[in-house]
C-alpha positions in Angstrom: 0.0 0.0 0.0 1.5 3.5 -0.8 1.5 5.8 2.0 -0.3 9.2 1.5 1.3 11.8 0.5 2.4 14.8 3.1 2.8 17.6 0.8 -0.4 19.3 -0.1 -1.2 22.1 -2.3 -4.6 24.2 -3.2 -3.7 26.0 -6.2 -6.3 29.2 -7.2 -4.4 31.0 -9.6 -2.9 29.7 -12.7 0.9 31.0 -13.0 1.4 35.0 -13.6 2.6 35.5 -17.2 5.1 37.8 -15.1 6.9 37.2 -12.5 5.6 39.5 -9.6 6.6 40.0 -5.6 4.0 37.7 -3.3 2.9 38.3 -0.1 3.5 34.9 2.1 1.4 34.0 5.4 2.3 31.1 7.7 -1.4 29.7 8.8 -1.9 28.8 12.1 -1.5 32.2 14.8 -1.1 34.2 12.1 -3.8 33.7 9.8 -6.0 32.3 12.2 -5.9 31.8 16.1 -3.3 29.0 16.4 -5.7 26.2 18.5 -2.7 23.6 18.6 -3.3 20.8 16.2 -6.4 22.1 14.7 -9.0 20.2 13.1 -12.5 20.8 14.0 -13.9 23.6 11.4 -15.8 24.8 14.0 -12.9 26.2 16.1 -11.6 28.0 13.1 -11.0 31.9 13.7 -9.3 34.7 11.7 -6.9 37.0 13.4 -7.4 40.7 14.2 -5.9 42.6 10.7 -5.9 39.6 8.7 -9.6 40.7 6.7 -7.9 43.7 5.9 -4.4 42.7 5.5 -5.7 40.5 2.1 -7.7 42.8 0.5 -5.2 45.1 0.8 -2.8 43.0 -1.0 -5.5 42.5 -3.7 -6.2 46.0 -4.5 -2.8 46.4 -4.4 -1.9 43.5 -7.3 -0.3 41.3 -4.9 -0.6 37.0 -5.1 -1.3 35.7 -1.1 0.3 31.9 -0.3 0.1 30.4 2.6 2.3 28.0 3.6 2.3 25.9 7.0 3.3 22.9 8.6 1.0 20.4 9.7 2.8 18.2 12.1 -0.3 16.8 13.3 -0.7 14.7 10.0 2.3 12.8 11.1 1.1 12.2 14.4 -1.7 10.8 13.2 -3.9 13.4 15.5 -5.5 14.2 12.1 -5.7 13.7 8.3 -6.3 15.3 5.4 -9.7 15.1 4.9 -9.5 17.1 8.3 -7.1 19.6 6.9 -9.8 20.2 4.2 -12.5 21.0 6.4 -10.4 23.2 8.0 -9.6 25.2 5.3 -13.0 25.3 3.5 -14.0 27.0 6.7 -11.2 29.0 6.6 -11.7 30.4 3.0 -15.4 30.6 4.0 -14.5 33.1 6.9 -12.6 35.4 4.5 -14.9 35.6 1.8 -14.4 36.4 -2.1 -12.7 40.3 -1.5 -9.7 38.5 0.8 -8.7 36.1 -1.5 -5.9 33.6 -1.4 -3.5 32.6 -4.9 -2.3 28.9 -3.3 -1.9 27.3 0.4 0.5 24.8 0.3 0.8 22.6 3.4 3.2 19.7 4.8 2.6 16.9 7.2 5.8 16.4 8.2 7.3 15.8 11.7 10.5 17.5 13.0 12.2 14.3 12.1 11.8 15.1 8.6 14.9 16.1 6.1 15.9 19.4 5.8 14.9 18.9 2.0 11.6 18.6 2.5 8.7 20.7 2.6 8.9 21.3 6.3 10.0 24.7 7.5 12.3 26.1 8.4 13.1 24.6 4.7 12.2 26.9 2.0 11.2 24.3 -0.3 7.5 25.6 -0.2 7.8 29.2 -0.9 10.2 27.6 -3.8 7.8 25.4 -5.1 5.5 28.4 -5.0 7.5 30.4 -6.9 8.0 28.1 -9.7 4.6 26.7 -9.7 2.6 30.8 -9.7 5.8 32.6 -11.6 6.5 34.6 -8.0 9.3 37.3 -7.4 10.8 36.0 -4.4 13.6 38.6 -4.3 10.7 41.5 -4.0 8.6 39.0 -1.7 7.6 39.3 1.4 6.9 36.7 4.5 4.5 37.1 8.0 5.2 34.8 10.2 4.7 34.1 14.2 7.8 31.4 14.5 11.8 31.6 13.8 11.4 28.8 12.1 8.8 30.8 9.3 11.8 33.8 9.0 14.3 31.2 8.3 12.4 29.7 5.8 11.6 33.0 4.3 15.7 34.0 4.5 16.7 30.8 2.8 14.5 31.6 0.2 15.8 34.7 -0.5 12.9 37.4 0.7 14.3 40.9 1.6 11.9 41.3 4.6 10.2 39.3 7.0 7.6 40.1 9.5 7.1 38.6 12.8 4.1 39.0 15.2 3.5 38.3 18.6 0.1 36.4 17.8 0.2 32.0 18.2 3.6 31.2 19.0 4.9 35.2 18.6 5.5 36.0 22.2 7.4 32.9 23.1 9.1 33.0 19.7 10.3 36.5 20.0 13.5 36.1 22.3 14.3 33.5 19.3 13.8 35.7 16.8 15.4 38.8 18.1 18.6 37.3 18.7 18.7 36.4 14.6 18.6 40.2 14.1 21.8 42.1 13.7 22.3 45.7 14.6 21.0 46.9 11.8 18.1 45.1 11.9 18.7 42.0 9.6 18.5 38.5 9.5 21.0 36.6 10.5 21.9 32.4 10.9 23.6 30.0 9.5 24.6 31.0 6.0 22.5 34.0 5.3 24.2 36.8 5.2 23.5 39.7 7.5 22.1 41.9 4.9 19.8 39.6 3.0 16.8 40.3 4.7 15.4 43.2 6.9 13.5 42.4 9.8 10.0 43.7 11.3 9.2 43.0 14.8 4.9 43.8 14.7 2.5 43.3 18.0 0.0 42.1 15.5 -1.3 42.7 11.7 -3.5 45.4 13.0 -0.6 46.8 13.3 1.1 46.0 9.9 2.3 48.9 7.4 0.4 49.1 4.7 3.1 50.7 2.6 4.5 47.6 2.5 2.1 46.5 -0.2 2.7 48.9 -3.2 1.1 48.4 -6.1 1.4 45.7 -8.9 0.4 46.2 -12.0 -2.9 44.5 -11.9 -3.6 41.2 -13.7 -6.8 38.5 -13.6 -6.8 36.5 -10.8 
């Protein structure tokens, strides 16, 4: 018997015809309220900002992935068919003017190789990227663990944004000793200027100057 598959992708957006600067979201306390291991659609909830956040980054031109790990797949504490509800509730709660380009998702443990779709790896944002025709070098990443920044490094991004929401607060000591003095990334082998770093309370919260505009194209 083959065993299932724990990469999964939701693609909404055929692949830009050029290549244009995304705006990437880890899920789980940033997206919505992180509920450890979630599965039931019914305990789905968007976080504060996130409603505006999005359509924001429509008017403004620019493609919204998601990526997150889903350890719990692994454990076995839930499968995909799980996953799905989840996110059909999820995409439900934002509605048609906060819409989402792709969500791809792993179920790996933190056994699994550094290759893999797992972050810190950036093997999502670079499958992503190939897959949508994204601009990772004028990309952008939001995320509430070190281990979403150093995906978001290794993929090349020029800023990252953490927040204090799910994981943020106990995350930030982590994260704020990757930051050099002038306010970049740093780890092992990424360069200190490679990526600025923006320390947020929460996406309320969130610049919106960050999101210039793209030159509009269907979605």
């Amino acid at each position: 018997m083959t065993k299932p598959s724990l990469e999964h992708r939701l693609l909404f957006q055929l692949p830009y015809p050029t290549p244009r600067p995304a705006l990437f979201l880890d899920r789980d306390g940033v997206l919505i309220e992180d509920r450890h291991h979630l599965s039931d659609p019914k305990e789905v909830a968007i976080c504060p900002g996130v409603r505006a956040l999005l359509e924001r980054a429509q008017q403004q031109g620019w493609p919204v992935v998601v990526i997150t790990n889903q350890s719990g797949i692994a454990r076995r504490y839930f499968d995909w068919a799980a996953y799905t509800r989840v996110t059909e509730r999820l995409l439900e709660l934002l509605g048609p003017m906060a819409p989402i380009d792709a969500i791809y998702a792993n179920g790996y443990g933190p056994d699994a190789p550094d290759t893999s779709w797992r972050k810190p790896s950036p093997a999502m944002l670079l499958a992503a990227a190939k897959e949508l025709n994204l601009d990772l070098s004028r990309s952008l990443l939001i995320g509430d663990r070190l281990s979403d920044l150093q995906a978001g490094a290794a993929a090349g991004l020029p800023l990252l944004v953490h927040v204090l929401c799910g994981h943020g607060q106990r995350e930030r000591p982590r994260v704020a000793a990757c930051i050099s003095h002038t306010g970049h990334f740093t780890g092992e082998n990424l360069s200190s200027e490679q990526a600025k770093v923006i320390l947020l309370k929460s996406l309320l919260d969130f610049p919106p100057g960050l999101l210039g505009p793209q030159t509009l194209q269907p979605r």
